[in-house]
C-alpha positions as CSV (number, residue, x, y, z in Angstrom):
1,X,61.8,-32.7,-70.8
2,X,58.7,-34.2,-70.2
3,X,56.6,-36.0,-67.2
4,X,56.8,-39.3,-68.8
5,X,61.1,-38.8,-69.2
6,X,61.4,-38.0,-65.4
7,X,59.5,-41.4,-64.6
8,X,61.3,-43.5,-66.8
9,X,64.1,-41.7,-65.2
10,X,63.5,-41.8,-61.6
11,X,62.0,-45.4,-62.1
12,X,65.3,-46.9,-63.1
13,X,67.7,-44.8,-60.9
14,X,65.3,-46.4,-58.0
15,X,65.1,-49.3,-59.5
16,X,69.1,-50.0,-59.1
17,X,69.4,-48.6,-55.7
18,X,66.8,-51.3,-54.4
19,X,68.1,-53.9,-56.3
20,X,71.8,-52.7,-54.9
21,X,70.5,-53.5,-51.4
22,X,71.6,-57.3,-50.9
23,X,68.8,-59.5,-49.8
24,X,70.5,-60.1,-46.2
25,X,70.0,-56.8,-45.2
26,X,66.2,-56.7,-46.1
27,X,65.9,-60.1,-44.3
28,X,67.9,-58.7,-41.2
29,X,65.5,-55.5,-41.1
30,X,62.5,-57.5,-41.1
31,X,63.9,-59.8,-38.5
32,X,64.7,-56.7,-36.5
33,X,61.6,-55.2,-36.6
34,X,59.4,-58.4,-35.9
35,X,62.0,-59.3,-32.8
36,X,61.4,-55.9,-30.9
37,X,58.7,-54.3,-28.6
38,X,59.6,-51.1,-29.6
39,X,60.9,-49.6,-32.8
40,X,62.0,-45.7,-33.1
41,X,62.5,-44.3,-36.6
42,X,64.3,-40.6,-36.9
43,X,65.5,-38.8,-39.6
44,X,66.1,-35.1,-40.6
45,X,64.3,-33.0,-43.4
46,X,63.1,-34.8,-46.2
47,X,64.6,-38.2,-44.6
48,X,62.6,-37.4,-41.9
49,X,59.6,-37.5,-43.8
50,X,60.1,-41.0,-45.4
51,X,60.8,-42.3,-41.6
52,X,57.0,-40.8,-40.8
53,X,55.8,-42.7,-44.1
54,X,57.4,-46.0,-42.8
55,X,56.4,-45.3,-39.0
56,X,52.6,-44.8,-40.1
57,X,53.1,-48.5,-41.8
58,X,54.5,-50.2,-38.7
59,X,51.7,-48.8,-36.5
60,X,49.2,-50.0,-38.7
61,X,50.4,-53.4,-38.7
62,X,50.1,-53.2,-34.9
63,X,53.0,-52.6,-34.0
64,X,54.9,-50.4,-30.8
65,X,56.5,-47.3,-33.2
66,X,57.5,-44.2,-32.5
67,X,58.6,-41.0,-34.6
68,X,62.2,-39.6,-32.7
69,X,61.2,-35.4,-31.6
70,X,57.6,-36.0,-31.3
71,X,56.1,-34.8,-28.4
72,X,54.6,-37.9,-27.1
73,X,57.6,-40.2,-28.3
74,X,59.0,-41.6,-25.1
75,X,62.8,-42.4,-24.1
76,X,64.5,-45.0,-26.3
77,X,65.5,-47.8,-23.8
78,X,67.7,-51.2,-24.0
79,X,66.8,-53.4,-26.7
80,X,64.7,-50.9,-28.7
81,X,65.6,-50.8,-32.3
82,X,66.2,-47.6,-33.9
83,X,66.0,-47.1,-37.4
84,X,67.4,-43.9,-38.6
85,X,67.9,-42.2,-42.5
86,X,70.0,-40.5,-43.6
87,X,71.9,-39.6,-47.7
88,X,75.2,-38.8,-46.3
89,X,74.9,-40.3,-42.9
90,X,76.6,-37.2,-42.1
91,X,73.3,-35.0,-40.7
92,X,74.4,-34.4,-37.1
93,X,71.2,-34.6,-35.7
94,X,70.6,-38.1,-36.8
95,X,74.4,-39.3,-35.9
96,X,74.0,-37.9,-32.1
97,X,70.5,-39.8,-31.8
98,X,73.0,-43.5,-32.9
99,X,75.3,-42.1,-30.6
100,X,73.1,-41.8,-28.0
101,X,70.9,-44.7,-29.0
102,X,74.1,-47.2,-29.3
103,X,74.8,-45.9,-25.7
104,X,71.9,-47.0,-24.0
105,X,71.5,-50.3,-25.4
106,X,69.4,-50.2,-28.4
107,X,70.0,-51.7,-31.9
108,X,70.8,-49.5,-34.3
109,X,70.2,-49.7,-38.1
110,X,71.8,-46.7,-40.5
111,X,69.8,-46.4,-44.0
112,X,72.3,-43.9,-45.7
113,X,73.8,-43.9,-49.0
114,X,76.9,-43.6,-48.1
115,X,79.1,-46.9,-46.1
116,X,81.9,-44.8,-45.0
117,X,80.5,-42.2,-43.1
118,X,80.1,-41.7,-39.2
119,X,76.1,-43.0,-38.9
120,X,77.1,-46.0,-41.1
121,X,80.2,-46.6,-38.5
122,X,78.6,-46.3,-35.3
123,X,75.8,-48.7,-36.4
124,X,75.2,-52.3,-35.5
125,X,73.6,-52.4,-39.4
126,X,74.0,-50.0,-42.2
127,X,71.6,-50.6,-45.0
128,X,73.3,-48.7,-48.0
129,X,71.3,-47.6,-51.3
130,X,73.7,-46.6,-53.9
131,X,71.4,-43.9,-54.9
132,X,73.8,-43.1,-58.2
133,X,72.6,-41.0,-60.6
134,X,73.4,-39.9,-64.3
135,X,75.5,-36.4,-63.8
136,X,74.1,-35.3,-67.5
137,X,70.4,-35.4,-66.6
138,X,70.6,-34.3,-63.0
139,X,67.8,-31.7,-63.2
140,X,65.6,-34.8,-63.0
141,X,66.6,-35.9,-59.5
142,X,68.4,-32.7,-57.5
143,X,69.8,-33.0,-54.5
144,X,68.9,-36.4,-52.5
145,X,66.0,-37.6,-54.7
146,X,66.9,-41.0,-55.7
147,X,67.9,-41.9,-52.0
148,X,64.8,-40.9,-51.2
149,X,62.6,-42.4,-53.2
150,X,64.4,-45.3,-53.6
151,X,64.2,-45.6,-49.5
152,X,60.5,-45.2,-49.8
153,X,60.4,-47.6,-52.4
154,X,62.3,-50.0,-50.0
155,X,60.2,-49.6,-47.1
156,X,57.6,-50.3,-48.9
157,X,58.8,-53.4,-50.5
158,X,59.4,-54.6,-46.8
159,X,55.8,-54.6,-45.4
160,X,54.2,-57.6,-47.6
161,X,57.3,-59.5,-45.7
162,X,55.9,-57.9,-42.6
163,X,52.5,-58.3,-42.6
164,X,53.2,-61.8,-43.3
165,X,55.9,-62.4,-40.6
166,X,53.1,-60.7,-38.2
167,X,49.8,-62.6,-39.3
168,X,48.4,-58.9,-40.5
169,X,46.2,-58.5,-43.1
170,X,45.3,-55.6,-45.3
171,X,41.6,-55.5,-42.8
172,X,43.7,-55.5,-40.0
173,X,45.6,-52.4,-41.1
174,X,42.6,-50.3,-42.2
175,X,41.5,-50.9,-39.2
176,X,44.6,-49.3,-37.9
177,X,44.3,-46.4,-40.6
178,X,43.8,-43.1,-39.0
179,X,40.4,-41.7,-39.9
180,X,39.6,-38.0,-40.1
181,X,36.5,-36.8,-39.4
């Protein structure tokens, strides 16, 4: 097993999963996203992480984004979308925030891998990546892997769409770009 295998590997397991995503549901996302004032994005773990990556994104195309469990993030009201990750749509953490989120009003989209469980049901949307995965060669993607990288993959295929839906360039968002000194 070598570095190049595992790309070649992970590269056409993600590759699928995108491509398994029918083009409504990116178009829907986008129109989401560009339609709202506010957008909160949650997820658990390693899900959790990718939500961050997309969040930073949103913020430095200008727009109102917030990370669910930071400090500073403020209650989710009416109309708010609410974008929450999740491989088996089964974390409970994650399926009580749609619960709650679906009570007070806000849209909520599910990005799982999985259409039939309880995030994917209580959502307005579920986005599903059929993160599948060759059982003989699994030491190349344990555990969630290719859901997550294919949702990063995703996300990132989104903000082109976005910045052009929003009139933001790649200036604008550098100028966004948090800067450590």
């Amino acid at each position: 097993m070598n570095l190049k295998e595992t790309m070649d590997y992970l590269k056409e397991c993600c590759k699928r999963a995108v491509y398994s995503i029918p083009g409504s549901d990116w178009d829907d996302l986008v129109d989401l996203i560009v339609s709202r004032d506010r957008v909160f994005v949650f997820g658990a773990g390693r899900s959790g992480l990718i939500g961050q990556l997309f969040a930073v994104r949103l913020v430095q195309m200008g727009l109102r984004v917030h990370f669910i469990g930071d400090m500073a993030t403020p209650i989710i009201g009416k109309g708010d979308l609410v974008i929450l990750i999740s491989n088996t749509g089964a974390t409970m953490s994650v399926f009580t925030t749609a619960e709650i989120a679906k009570r007070i009003g806000s849209s909520v989209v599910a990005v799982t891998s999985d259409p039939r469980s309880r995030l994917a049901m209580v959502s307005d949307k579920a986005i599903i990546v059929k993160a599948e995965r060759d059982g003989s060669t699994s030491e190349l993607a344990p555990l969630g892997t290719i859901f997550e990288d294919s949702v990063i993959f995703f996300f990132d295929c989104l903000v082109p769409e976005l910045m052009k839906r929003l009139g933001v360039t790649e200036d604008d968002m550098r100028r966004r770009h948090a800067i450590w000194v």
